[in-house]
Biotite code that builds the C-alpha atoms (Angstrom):
import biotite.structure as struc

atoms = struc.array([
    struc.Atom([12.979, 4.463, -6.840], chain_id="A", res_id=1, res_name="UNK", atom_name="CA", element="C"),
    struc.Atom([9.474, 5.735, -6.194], chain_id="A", res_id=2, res_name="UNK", atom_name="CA", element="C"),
    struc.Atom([8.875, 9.500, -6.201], chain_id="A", res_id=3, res_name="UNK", atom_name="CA", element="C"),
    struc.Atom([6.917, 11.403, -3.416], chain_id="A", res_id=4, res_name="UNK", atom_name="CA", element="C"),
    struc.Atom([3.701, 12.134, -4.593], chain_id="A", res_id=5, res_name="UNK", atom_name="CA", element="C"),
    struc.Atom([2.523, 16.256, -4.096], chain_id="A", res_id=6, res_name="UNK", atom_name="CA", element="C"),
    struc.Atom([0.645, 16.726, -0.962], chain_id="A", res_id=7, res_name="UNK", atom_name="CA", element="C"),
    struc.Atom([-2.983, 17.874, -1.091], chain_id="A", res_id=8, res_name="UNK", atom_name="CA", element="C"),
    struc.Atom([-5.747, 18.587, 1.583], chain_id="A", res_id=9, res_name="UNK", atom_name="CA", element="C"),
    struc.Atom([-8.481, 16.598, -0.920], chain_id="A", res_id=10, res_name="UNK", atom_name="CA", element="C"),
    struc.Atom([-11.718, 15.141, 0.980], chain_id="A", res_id=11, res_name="UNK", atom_name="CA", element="C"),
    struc.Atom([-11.995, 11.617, 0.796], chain_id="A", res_id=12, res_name="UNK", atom_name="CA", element="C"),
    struc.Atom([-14.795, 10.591, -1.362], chain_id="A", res_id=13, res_name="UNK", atom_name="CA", element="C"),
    struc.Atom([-16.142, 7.522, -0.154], chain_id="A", res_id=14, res_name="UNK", atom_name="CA", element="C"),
    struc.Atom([-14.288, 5.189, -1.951], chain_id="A", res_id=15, res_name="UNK", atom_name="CA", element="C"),
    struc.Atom([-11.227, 6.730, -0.338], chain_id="A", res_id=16, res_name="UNK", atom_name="CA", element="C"),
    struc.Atom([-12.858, 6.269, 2.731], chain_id="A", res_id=17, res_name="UNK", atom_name="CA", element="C"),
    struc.Atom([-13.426, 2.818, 2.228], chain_id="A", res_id=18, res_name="UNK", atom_name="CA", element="C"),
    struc.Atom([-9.630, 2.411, 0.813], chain_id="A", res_id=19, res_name="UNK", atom_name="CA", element="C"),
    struc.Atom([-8.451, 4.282, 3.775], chain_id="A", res_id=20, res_name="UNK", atom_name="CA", element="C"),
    struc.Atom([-10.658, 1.932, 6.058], chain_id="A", res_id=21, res_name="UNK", atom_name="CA", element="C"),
    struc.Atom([-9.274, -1.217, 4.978], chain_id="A", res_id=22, res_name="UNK", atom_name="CA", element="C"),
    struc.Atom([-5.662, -0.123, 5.393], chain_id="A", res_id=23, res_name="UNK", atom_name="CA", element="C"),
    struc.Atom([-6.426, 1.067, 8.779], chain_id="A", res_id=24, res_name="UNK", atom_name="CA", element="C"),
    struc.Atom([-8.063, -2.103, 10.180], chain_id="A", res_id=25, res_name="UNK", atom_name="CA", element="C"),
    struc.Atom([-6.938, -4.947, 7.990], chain_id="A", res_id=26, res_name="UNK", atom_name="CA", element="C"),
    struc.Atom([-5.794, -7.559, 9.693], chain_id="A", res_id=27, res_name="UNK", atom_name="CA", element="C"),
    struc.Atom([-3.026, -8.644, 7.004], chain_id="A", res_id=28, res_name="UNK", atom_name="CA", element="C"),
    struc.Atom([-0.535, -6.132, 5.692], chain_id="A", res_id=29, res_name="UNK", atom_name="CA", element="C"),
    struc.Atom([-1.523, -3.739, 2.323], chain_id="A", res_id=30, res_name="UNK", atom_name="CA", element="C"),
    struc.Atom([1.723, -3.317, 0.152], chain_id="A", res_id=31, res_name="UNK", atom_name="CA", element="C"),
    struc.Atom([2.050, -1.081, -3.296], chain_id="A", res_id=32, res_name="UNK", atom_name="CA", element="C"),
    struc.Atom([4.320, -2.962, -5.716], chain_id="A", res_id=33, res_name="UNK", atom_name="CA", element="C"),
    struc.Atom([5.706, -0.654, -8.446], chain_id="A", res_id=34, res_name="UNK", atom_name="CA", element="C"),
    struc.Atom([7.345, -3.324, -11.693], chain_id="A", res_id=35, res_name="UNK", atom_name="CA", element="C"),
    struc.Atom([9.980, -2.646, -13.634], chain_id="A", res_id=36, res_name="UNK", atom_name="CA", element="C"),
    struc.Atom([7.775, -1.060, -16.059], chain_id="A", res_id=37, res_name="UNK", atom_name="CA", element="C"),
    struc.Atom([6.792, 1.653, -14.003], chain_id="A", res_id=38, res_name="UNK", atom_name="CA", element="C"),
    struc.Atom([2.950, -0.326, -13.343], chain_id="A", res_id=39, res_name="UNK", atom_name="CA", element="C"),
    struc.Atom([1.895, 0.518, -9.363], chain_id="A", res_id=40, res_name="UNK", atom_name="CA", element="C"),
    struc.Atom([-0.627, -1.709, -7.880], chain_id="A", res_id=41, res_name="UNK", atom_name="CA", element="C"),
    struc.Atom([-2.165, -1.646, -4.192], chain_id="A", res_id=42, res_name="UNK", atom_name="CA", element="C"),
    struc.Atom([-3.071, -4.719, -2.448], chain_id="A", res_id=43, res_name="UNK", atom_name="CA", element="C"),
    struc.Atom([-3.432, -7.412, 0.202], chain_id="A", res_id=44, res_name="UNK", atom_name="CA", element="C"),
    struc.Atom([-3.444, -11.213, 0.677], chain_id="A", res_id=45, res_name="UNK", atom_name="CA", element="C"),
    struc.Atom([-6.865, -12.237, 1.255], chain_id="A", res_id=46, res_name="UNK", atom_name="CA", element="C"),
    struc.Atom([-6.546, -15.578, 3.039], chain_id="A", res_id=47, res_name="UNK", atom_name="CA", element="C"),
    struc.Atom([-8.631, -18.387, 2.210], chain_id="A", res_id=48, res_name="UNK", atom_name="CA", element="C"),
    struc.Atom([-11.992, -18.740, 5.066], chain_id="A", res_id=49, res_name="UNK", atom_name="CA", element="C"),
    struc.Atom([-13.098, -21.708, 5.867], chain_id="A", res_id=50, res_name="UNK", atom_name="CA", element="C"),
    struc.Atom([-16.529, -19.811, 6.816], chain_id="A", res_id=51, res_name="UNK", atom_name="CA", element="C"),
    struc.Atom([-17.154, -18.770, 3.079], chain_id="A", res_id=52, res_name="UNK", atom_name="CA", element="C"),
    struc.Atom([-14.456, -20.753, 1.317], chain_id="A", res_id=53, res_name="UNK", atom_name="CA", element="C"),
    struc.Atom([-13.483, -17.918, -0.156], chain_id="A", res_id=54, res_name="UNK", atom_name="CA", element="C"),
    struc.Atom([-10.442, -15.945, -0.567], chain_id="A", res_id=55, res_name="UNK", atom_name="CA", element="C"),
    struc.Atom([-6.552, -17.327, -0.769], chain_id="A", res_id=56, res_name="UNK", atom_name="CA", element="C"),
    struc.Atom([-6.174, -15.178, -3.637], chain_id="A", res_id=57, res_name="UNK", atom_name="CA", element="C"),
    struc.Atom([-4.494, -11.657, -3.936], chain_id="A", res_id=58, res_name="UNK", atom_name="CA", element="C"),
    struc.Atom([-7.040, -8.371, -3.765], chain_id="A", res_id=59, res_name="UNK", atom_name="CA", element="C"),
    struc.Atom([-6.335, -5.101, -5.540], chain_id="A", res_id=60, res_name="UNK", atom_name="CA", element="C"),
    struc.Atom([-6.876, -2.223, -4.096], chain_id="A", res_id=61, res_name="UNK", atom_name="CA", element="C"),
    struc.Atom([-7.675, 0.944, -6.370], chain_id="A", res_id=62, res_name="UNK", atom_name="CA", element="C"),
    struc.Atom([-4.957, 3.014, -7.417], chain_id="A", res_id=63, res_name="UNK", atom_name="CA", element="C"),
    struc.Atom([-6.046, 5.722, -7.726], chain_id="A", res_id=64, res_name="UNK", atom_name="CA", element="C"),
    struc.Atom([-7.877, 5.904, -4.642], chain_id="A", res_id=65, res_name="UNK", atom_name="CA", element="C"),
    struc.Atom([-4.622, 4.831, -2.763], chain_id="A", res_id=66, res_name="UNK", atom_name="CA", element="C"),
    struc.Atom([-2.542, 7.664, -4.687], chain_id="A", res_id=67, res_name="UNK", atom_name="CA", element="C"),
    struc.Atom([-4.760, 10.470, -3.775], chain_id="A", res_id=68, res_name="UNK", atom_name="CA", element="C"),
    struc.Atom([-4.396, 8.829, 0.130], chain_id="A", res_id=69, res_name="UNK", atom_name="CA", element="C"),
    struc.Atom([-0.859, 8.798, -0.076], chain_id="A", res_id=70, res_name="UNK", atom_name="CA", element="C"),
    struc.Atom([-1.017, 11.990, -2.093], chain_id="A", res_id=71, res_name="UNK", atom_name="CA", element="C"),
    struc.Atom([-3.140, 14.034, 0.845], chain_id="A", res_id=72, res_name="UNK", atom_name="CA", element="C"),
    struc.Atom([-0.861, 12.363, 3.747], chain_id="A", res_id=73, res_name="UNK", atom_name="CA", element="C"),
    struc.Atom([-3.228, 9.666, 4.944], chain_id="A", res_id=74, res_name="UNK", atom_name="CA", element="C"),
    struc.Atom([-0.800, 6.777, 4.210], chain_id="A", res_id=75, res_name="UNK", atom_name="CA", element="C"),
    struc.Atom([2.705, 6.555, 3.540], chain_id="A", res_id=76, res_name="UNK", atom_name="CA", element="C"),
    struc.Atom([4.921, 3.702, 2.380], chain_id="A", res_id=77, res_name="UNK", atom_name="CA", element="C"),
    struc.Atom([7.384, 2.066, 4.663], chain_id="A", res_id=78, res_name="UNK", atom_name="CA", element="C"),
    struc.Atom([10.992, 0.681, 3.824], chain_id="A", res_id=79, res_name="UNK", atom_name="CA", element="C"),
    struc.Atom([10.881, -0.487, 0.084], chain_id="A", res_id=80, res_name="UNK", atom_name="CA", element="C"),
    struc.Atom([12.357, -4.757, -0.510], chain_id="A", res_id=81, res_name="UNK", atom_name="CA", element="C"),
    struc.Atom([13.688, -4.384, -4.286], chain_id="A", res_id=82, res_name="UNK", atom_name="CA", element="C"),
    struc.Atom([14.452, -7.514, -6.442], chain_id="A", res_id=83, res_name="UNK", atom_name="CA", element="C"),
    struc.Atom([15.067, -6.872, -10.494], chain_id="A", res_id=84, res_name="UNK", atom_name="CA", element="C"),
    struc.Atom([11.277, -7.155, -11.302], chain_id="A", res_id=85, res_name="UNK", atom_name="CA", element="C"),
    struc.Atom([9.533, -5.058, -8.633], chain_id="A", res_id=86, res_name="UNK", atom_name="CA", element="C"),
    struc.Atom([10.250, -3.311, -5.244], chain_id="A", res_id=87, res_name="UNK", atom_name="CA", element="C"),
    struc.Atom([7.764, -3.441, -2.862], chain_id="A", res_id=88, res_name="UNK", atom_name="CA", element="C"),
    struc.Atom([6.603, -0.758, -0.325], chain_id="A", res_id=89, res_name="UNK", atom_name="CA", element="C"),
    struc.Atom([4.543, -1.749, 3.199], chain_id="A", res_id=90, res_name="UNK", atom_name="CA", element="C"),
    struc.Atom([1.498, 0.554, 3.362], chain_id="A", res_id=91, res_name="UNK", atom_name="CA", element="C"),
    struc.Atom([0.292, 1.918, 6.378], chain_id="A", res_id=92, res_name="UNK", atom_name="CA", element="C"),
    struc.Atom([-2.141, 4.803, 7.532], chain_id="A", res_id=93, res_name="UNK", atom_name="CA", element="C"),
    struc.Atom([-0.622, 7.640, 9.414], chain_id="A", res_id=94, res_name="UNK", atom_name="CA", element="C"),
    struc.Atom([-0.426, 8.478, 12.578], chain_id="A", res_id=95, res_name="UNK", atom_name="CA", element="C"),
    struc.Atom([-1.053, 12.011, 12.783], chain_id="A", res_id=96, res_name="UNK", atom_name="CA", element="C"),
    struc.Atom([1.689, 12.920, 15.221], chain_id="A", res_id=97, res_name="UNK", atom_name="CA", element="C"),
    struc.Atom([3.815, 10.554, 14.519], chain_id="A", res_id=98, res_name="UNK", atom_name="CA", element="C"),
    struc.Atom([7.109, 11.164, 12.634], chain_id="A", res_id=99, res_name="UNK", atom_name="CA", element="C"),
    struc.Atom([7.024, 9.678, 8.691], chain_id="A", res_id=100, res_name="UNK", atom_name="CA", element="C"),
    struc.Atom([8.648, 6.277, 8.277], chain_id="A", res_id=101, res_name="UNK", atom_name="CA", element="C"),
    struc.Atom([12.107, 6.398, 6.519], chain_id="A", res_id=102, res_name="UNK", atom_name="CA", element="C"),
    struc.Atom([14.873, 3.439, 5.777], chain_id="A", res_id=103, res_name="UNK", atom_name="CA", element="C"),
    struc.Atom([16.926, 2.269, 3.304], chain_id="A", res_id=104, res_name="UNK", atom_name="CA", element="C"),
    struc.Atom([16.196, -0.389, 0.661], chain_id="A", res_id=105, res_name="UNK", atom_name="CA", element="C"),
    struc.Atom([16.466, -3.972, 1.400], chain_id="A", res_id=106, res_name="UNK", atom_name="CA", element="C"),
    struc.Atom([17.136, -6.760, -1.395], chain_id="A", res_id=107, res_name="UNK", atom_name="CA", element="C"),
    struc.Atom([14.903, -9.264, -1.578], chain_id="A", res_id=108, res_name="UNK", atom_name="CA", element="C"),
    struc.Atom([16.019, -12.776, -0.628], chain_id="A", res_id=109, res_name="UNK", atom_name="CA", element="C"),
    struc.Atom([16.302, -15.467, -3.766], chain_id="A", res_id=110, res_name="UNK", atom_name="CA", element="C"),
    struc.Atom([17.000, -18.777, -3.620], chain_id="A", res_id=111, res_name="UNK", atom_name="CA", element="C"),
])
C-alpha cells in the first residue's frame, strides 16, 4: 500500500505549476502507478492526433514534481486498482473545500 506523503506549504516552482496545470485541465485521466518494486511513475495516455500525428503513446509526468503536489495538498490519489505487478492510483487536483477522496482497493480484472 502507498504511504501518505508529509504535508508541506512549498510554492510551486514553475514546473509544479505546469504539472499541476496539466492535471487540472487534461482532458484524459493522470494516474501514479507504484510496481512491485517500489518504482512510482506519474502519467497520462496521450492519444494519437490526427492534426499532428502525434501521440498514442504513454507521457510521464515528473515525479518529483507530482510528489511535492501531492506532498503540499494540491492533488491526492483516488481509490487504488491492485493486480500482482502494480496498483494504480487516479490523480486528481483538489478541491479546496472539498472532503479528501477515500475507498477501498479494487482488483484489477484479468482475463
Amino acid at each position: 500500500m502507498l504511504q501518505s506523503l508529509p504535508r508541506s506549504p512549498a510554492a510551486l516552482g514553475p514546473g509544479g505549476a505546469e504539472v499541476l496545470r496539466l492535471i487540472t485541465v487534461q482532458r484524459v485521466p493522470v494516474c501514479l502507478t507504484v510496481h512491485a518494486n517500489g518504482r512510482r511513475r506519474y502519467g497520462y495516455w496521450q492519444p494519437l492526433s490526427s492534426e499532428t500525428g502525434r501521440g498514442g503513446c504513454y507521457v510521464a509526468l515528473p515525479t518529483d514534481e507530482c510528489d511535492v503536489l501531492h506532498a503540499a495538498g494540491r492533488i491526492e490519489l483516488g481509490d487504488p486498482v491492485m493486480d500482482p505487478a502494480k496498483t494504480t492510483y487516479p490523480v486528481r487536483p483538489v478541491v479546496r473545500g472539498a472532503p479528501s477522496a477515500t475507498g477501498t482497493p479494487r482488483q484489477a480484472l484479468t482475463a
